[in-house]
C-alpha positions as protocol buffer text, in pm:
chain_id: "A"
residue {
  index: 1
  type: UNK
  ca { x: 15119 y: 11007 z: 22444 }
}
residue {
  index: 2
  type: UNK
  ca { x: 14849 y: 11121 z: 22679 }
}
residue {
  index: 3
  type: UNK
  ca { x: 14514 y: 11050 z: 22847 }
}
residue {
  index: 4
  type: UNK
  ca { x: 14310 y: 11349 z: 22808 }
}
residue {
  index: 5
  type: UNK
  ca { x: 13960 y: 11410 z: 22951 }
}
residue {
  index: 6
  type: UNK
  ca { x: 13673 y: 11386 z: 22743 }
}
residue {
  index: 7
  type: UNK
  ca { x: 13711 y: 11765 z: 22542 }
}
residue {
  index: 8
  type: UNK
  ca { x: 14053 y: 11843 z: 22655 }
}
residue {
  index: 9
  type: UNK
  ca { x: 14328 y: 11950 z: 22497 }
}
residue {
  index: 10
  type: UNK
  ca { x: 14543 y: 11682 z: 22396 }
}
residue {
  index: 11
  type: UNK
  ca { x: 14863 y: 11711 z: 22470 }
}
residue {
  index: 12
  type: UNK
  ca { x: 15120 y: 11758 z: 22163 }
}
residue {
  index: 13
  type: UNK
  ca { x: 15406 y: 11488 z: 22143 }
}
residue {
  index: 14
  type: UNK
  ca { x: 15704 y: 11578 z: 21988 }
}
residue {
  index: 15
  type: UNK
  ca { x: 15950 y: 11296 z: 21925 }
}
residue {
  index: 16
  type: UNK
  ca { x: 16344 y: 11385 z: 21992 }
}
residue {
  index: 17
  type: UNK
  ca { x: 16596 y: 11239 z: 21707 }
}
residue {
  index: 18
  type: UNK
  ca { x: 16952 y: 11250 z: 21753 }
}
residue {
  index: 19
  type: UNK
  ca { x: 17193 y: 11341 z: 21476 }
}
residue {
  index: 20
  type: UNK
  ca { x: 17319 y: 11032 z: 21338 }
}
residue {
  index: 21
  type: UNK
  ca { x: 17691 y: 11074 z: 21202 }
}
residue {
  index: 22
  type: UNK
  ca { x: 17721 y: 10850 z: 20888 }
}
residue {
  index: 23
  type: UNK
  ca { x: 18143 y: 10777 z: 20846 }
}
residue {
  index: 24
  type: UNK
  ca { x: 18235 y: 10666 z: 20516 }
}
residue {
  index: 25
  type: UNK
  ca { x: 18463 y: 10405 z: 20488 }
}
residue {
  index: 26
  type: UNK
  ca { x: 18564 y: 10234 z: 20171 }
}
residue {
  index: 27
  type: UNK
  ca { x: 18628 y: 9807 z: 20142 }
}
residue {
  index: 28
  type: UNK
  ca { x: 18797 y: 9775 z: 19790 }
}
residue {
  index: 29
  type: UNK
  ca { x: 18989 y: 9536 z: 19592 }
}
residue {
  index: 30
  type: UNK
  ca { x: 19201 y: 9519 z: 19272 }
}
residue {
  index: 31
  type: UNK
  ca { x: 19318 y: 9282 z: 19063 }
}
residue {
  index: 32
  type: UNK
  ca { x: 19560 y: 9395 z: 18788 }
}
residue {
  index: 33
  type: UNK
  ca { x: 19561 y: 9101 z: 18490 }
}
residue {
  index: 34
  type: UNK
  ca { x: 19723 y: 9168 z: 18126 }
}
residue {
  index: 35
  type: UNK
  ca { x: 19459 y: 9174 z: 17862 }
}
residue {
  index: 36
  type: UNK
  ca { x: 19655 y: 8826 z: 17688 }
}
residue {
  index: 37
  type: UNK
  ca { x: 19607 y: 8693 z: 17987 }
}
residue {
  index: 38
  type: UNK
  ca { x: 19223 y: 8719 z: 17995 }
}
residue {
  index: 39
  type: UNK
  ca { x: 19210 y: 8654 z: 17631 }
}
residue {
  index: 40
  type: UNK
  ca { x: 19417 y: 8326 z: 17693 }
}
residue {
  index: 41
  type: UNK
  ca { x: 19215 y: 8206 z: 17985 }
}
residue {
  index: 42
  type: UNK
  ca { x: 18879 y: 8279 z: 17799 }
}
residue {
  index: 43
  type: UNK
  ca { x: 18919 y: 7978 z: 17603 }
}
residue {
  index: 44
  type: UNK
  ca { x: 18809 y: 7754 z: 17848 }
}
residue {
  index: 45
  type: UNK
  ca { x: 18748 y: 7976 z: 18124 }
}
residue {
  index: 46
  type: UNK
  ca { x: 18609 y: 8317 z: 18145 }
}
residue {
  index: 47
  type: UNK
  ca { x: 18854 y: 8468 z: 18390 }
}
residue {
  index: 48
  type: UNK
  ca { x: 18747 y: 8802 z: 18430 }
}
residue {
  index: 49
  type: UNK
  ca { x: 18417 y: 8687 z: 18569 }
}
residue {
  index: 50
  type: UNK
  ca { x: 18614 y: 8421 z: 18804 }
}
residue {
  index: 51
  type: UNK
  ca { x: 18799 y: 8766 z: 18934 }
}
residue {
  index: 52
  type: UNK
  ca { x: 18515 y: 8924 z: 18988 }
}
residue {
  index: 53
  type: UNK
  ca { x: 18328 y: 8661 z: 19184 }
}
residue {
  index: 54
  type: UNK
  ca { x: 18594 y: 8622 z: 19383 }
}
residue {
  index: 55
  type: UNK
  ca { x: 18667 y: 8983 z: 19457 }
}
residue {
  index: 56
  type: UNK
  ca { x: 18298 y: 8986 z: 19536 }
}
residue {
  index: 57
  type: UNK
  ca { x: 18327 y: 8704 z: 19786 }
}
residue {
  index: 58
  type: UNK
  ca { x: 18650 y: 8857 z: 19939 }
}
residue {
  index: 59
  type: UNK
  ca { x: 18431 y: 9225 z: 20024 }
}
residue {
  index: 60
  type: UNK
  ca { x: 18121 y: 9007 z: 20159 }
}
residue {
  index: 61
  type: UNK
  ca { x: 18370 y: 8838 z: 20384 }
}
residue {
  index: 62
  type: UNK
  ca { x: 18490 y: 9171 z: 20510 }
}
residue {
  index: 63
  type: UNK
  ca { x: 18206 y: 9326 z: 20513 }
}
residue {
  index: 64
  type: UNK
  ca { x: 18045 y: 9041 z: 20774 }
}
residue {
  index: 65
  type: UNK
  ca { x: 18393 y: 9042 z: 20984 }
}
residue {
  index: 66
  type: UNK
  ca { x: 18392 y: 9397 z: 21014 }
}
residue {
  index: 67
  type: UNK
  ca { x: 18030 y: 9472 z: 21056 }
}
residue {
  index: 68
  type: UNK
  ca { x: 18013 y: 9226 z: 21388 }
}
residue {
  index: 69
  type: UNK
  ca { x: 18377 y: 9304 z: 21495 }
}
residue {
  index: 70
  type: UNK
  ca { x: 18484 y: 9632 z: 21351 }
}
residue {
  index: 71
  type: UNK
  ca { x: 18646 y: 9920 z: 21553 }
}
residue {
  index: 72
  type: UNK
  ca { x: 18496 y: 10176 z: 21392 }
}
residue {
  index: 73
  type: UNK
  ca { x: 18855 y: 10366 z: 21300 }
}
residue {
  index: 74
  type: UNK
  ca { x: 18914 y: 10351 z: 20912 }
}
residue {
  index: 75
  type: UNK
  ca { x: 18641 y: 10071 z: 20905 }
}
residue {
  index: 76
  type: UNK
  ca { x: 18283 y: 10069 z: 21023 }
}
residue {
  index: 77
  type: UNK
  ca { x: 18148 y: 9993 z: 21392 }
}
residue {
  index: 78
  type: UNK
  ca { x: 18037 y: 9635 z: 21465 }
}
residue {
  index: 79
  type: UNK
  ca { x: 17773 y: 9539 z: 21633 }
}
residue {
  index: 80
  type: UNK
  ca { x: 17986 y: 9398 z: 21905 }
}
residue {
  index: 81
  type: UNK
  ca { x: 18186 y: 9724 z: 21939 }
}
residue {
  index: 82
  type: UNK
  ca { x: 17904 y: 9888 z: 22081 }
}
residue {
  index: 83
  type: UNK
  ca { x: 17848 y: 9888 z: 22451 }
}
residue {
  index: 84
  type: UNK
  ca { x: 17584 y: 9632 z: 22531 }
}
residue {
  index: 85
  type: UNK
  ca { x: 17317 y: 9739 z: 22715 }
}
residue {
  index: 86
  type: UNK
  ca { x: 17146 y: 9448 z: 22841 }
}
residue {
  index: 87
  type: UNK
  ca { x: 17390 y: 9126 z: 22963 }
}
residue {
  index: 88
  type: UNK
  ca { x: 17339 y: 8849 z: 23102 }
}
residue {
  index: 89
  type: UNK
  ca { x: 17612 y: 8641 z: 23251 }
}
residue {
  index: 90
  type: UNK
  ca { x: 17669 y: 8291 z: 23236 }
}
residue {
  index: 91
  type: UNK
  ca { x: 17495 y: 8095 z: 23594 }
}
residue {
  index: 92
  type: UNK
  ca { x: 17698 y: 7802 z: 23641 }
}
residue {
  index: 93
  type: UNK
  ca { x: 18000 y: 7681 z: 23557 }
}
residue {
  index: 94
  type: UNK
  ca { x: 17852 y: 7550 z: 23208 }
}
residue {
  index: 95
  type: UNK
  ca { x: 17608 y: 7678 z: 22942 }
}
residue {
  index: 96
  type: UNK
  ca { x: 17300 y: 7620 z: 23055 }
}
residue {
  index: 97
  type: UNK
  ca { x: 16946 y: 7621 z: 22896 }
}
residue {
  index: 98
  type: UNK
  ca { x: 16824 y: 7907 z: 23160 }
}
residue {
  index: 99
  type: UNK
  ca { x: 17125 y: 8115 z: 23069 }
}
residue {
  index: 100
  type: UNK
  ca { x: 16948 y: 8124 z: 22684 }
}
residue {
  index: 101
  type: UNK
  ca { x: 16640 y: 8180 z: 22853 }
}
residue {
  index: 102
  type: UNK
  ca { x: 16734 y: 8503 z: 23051 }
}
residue {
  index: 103
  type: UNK
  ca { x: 16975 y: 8596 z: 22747 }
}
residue {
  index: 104
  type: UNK
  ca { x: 16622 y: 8599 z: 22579 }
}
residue {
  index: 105
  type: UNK
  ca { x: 16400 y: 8811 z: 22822 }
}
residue {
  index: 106
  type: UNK
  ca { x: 16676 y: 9077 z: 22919 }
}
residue {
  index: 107
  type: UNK
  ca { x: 16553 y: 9220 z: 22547 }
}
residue {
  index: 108
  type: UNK
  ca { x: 16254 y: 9428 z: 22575 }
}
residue {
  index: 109
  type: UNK
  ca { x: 15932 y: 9331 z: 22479 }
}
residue {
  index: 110
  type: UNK
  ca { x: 15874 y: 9532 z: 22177 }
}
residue {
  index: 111
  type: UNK
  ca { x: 16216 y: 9427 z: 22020 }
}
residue {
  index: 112
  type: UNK
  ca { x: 16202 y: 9049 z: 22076 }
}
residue {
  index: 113
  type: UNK
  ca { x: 15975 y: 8983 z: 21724 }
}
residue {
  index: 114
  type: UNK
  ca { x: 16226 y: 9072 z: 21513 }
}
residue {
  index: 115
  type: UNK
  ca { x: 16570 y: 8990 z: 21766 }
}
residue {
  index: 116
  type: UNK
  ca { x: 16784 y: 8699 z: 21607 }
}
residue {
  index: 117
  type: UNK
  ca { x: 17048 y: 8517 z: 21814 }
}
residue {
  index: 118
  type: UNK
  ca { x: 17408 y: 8521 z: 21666 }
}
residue {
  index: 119
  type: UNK
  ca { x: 17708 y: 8340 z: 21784 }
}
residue {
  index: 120
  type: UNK
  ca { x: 18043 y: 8142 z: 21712 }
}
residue {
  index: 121
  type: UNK
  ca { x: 18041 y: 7821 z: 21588 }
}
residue {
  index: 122
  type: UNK
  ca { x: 18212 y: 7701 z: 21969 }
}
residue {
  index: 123
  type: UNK
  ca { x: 17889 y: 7850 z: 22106 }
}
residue {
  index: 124
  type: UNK
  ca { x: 17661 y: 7653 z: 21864 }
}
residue {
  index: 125
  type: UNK
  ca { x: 17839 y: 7299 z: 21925 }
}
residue {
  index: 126
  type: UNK
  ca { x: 17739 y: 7369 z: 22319 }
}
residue {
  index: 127
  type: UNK
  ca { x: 17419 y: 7520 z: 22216 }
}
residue {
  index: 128
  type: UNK
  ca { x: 17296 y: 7240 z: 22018 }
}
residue {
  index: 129
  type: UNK
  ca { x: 17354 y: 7005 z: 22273 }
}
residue {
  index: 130
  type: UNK
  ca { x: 17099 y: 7166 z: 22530 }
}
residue {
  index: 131
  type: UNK
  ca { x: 16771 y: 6991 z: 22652 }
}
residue {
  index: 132
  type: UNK
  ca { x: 16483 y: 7115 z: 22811 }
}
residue {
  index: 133
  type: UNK
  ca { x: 16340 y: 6940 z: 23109 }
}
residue {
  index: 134
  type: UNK
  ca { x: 16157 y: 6671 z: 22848 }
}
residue {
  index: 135
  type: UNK
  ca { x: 16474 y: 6588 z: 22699 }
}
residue {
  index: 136
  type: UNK
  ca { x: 16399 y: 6776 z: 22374 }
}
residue {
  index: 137
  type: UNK
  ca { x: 16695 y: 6997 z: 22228 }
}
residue {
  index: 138
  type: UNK
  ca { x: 16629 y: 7357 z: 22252 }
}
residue {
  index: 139
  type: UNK
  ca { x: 16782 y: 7403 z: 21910 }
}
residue {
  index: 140
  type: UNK
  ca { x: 16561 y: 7314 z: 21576 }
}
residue {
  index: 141
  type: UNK
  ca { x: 16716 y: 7280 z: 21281 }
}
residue {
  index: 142
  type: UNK
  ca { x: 16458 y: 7413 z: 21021 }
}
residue {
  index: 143
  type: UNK
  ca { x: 16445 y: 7185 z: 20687 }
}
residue {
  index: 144
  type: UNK
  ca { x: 16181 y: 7216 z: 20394 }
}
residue {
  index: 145
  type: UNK
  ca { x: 16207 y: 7090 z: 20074 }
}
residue {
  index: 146
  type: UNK
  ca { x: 16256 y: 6712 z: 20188 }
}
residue {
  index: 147
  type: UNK
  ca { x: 16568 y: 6851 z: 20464 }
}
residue {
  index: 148
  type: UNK
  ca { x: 16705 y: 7065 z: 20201 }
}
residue {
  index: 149
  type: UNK
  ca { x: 16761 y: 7417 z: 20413 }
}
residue {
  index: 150
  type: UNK
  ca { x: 16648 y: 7666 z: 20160 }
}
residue {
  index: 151
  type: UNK
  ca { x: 16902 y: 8014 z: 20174 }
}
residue {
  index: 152
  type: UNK
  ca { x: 16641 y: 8195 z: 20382 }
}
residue {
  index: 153
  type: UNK
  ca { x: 16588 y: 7938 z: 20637 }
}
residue {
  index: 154
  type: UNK
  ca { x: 16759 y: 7928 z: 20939 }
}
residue {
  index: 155
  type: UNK
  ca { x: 16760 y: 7730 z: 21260 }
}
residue {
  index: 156
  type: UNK
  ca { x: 16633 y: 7847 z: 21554 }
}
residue {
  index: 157
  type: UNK
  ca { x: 16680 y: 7850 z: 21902 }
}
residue {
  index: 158
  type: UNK
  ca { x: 16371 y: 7964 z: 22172 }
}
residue {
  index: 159
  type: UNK
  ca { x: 16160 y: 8015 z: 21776 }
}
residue {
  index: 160
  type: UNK
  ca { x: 16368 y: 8265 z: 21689 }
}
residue {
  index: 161
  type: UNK
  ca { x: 16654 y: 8242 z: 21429 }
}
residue {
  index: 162
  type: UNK
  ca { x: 17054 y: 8205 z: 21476 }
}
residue {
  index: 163
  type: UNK
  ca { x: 17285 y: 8351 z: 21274 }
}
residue {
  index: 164
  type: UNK
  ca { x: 17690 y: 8183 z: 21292 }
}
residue {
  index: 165
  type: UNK
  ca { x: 17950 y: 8473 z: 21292 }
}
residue {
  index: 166
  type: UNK
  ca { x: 18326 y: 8269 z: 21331 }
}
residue {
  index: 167
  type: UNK
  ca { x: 18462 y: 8644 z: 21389 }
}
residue {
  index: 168
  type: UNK
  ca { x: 18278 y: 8658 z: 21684 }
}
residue {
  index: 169
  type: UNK
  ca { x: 18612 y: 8612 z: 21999 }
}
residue {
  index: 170
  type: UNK
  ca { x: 18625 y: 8290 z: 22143 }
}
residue {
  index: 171
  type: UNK
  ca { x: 18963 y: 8395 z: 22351 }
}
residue {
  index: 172
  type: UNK
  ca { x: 18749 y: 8564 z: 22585 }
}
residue {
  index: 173
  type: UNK
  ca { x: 18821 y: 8517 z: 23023 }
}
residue {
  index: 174
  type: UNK
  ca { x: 19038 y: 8288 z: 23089 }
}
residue {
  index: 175
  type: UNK
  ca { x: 19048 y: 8051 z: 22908 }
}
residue {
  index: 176
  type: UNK
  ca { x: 19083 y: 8032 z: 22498 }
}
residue {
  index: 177
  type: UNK
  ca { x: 18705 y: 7842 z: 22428 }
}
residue {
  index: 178
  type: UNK
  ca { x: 18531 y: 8094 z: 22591 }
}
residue {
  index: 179
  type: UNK
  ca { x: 18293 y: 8374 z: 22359 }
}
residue {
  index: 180
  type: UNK
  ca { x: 17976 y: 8561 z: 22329 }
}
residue {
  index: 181
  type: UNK
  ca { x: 17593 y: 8465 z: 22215 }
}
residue {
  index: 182
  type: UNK
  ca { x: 17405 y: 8806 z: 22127 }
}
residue {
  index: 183
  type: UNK
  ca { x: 17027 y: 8844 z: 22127 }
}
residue {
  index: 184
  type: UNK
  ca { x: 17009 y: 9128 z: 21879 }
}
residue {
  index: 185
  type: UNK
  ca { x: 16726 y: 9339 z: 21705 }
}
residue {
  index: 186
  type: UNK
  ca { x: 16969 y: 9410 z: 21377 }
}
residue {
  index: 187
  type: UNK
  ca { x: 16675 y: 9642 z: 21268 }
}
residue {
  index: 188
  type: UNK
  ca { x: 16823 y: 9923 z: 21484 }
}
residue {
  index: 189
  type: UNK
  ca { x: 17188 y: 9907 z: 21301 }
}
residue {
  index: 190
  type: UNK
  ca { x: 17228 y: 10086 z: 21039 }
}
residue {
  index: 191
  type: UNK
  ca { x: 17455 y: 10033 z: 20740 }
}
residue {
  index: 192
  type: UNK
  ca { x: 17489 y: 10327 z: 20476 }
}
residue {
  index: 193
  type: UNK
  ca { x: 17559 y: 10119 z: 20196 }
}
C-alpha cells in the first residue's frame, strides 16, 4: 500500500504467504456387533443407528478436546498449544471486570469483530458474577423465543460471544481452581477437515 503523487508510479505490493504444513491425523471409532444382534435389537430399537449416534458424539467430543488442548503429536494442535501472543495477566488478587476489559483490547483492532471469548466453566461461575460500576453484570445471557436459547445463540460477555470448553486446565499456578479465558479470532485456525 502506497501514497503516490498525482501520475506516479504506484508502487506494486506483493503479499508474502508462508507454507502452511497440513498434518493428517485420523480420530476413529469401531464398534464390532453380530448381525443377530442388530436384527434382535431392531425390534424395538434400531441399534445400528444408536451406534452410530453415539460413535458420532464420541469423535465430536474429541474433536473439541483436542482442537483447544491438543499437542499436535499423533493428534492435531489446539488452539491453546500455540504460543499466545497477546496476554494479559490477572491485576489483583481476584477476577476483576478490568482484567476482561484489557483481555479485550490486547486483540487488535481489525480482529476484535469476529474474536469470541472461550473459557472453563470455573471461569464462567466467576465471570458471571462481575458488575460494572452501575451494578449491572457484565455477562448477558442471550434468550429469544420466550428465554428459549436457540443452538446459535450464545451469551455474551463485553457484546461479544463465549464459548465453554471444560478441557480448558483449571490446575494452573498454584493452586487447583486456577485456568485460562482466551479472546480468540477462531477465523485464523484452520482445520483440514
Amino acid at each position: 500500500v502506497s501514497w503516490p503523487a498525482e501520475l506516479a508510479t504506484i508502487t506494486q505490493s506483493d503479499p508474502t504467504f508462508a507454507n502452511i504444513v497440513l498434518s493428517v491425523n485420523m480420530c476413529a471409532a469401531i464398534s464390532r456387533m453380530s448381525r443377530q444382534v442388530i436384527r434382535d435389537a431392531a425390534i424395538n430399537v434400531n441399534l445400528a443407528e444408536k451406534v452410530i449416534s453415539m460413535i458420532a458424539s464420541a469423535i465430536n467430543r474429541e474433536e473439541d478436546k483436542v482442537f483447544a488442548v491438543g499437542t499436535g503429536s499423533g493428534q492435531p494442535k489446539g488452539f491453546r498449544t500455540y504460543t499466545a501472543t497477546n496476554t494479559v495477566a490477572q491485576v489483583a488478587g481476584s477476577l476483576a471486570g478490568d482484567d476482561l476489559v484489557n483481555l479485550y483490547y490486547t486483540l487488535p483492532l481489525q480482529y476484535r469483530d469476529s474474536a469470541i471469548f472461550v473459557m472453563h466453566d470455573n471461569a464462567t461461575k466467576l465471570v458471571r458474577k462481575l458488575k460494572d460500576s452501575s451494578g449491572r453484570y457484565l455477562w448477558s445471557d442471550t434468550f429469544e423465543n420466550g428465554g428459549l436459547r436457540s443452538a446459535a445463540t450464545y451469551p455474551t460477555l463485553l457484546n461479544r460471544p463465549v464459548v465453554i470448553n471444560n478441557d480448558l486446565p483449571v490446575n494452573l499456578g498454584g493452586g487447583t481452581n486456577e485456568t485460562e479465558i482466551h479472546f480468540i479470532d477462531f477465523s485464523y485456525y484452520v482445520i483440514g477437515d
